[in-house]
C-alpha positions as CSV (number, residue, x, y, z in Angstrom):
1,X,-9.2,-19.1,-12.3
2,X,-6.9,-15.9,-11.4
3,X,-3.8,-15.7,-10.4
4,X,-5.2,-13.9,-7.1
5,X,-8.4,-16.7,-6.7
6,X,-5.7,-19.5,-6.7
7,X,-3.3,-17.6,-4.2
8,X,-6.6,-17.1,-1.9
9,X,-7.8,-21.3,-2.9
10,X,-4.2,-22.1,-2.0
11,X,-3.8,-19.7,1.4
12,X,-7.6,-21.7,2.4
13,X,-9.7,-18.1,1.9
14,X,-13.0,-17.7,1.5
15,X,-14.4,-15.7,-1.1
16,X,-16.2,-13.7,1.5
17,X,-12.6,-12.2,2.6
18,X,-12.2,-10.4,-0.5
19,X,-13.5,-7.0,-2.2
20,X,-14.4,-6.7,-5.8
21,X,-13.2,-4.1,-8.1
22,X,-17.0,-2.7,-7.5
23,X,-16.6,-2.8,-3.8
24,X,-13.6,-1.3,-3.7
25,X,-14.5,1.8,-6.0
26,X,-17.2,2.3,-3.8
27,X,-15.4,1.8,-0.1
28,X,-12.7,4.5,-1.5
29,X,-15.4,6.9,-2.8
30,X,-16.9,6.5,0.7
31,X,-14.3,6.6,3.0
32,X,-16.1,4.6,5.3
33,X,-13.7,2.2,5.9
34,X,-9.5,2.1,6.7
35,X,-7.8,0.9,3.2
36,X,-4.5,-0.7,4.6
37,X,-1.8,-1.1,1.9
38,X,1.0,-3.6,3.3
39,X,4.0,-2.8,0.7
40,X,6.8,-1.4,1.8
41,X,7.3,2.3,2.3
42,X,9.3,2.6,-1.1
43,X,6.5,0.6,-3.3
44,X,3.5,3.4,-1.2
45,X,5.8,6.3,-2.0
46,X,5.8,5.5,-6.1
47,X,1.8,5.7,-5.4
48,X,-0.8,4.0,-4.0
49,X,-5.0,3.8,-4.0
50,X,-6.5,7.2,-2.3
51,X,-6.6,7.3,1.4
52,X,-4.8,4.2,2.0
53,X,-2.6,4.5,4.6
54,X,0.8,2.3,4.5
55,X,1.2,-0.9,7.0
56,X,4.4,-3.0,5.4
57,X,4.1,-6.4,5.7
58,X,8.0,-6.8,6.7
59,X,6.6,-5.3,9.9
60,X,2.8,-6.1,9.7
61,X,1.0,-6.3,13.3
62,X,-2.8,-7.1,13.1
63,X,-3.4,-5.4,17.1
64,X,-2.5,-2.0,15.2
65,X,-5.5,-2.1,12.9
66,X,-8.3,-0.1,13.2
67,X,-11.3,-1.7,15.1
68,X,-14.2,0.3,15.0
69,X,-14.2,0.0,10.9
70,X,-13.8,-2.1,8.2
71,X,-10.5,-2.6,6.8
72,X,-9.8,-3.6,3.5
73,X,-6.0,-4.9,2.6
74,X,-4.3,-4.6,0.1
75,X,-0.8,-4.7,-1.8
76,X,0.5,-5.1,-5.2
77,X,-1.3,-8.2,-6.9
78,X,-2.7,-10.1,-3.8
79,X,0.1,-11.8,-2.5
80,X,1.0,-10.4,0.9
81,X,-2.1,-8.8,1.6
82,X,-4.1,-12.1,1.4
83,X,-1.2,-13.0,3.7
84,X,-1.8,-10.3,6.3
85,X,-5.4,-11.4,6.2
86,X,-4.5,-14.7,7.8
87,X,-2.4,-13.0,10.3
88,X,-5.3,-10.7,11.1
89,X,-8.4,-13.3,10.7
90,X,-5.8,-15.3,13.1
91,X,-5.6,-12.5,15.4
92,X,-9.3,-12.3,16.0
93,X,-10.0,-9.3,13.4
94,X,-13.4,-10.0,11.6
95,X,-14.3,-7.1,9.6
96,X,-11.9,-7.5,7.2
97,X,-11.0,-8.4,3.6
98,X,-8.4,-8.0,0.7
99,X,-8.5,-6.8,-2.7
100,X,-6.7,-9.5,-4.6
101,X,-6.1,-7.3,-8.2
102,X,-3.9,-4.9,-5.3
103,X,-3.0,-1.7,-6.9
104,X,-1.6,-3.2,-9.8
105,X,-5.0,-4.1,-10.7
106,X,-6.8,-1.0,-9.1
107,X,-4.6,1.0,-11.8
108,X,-5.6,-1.6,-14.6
109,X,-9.1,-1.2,-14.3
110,X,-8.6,3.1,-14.4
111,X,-8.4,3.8,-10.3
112,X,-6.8,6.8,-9.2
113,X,-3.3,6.6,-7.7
114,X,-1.7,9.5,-5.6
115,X,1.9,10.0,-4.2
């Protein structure tokens, strides 16, 4: 089991609320959906996955995600954005999911990363 699969086993996640590597090439190649990153502002700055657009957990509010599209979250390695899930599953959001690898793992498997 990875690190991420326990932190989603241990948070009580389904594996329906996460995106594979696969998915998530293809939902940034899209653009059909809003790619949330919650680090903070310093961790986006040093680079982040194309067209995410920065929501820090410190200060993460589910009512100011997008509704009309899919959002996926994500952060560095799965942590706080499996953690905004629950906020935003708890909040009523449904079409939504995490990337547990985060862009630590978005780099490791060759993603793009811009400043």
């Amino acid at each position: 089991m990875s690190f991420s699969q326990l932190v989603a086993r241990l948070l009580g996640l389904k594996a329906s609320n996460t995106v594979s590597h696969d998915e998530m090439t293809d939902a940034v190649a899209s653009g059909k959906c809003s790619i949330v990153d919650v680090r903070e502002p310093h961790e986006y700055s040093q680079g982040h996955i194309p067209g995410a657009v920065n929501h820090p957990f410190s200060r993460f509010d589910p009512s100011l995600l997008v509704c009309d599209e899919p959002v996926i979250l994500v952060c560095q390695a799965g942590g706080r954005s499996s953690k905004a899930l629950q906020k935003a599953l708890q909040a009523g959001h449904r079409n939504i999911r995490h990337y547990p690898p985060g862009t630590s793992g978005w780099k490791a498997h060759g993603g793009n990363i811009v400043m």
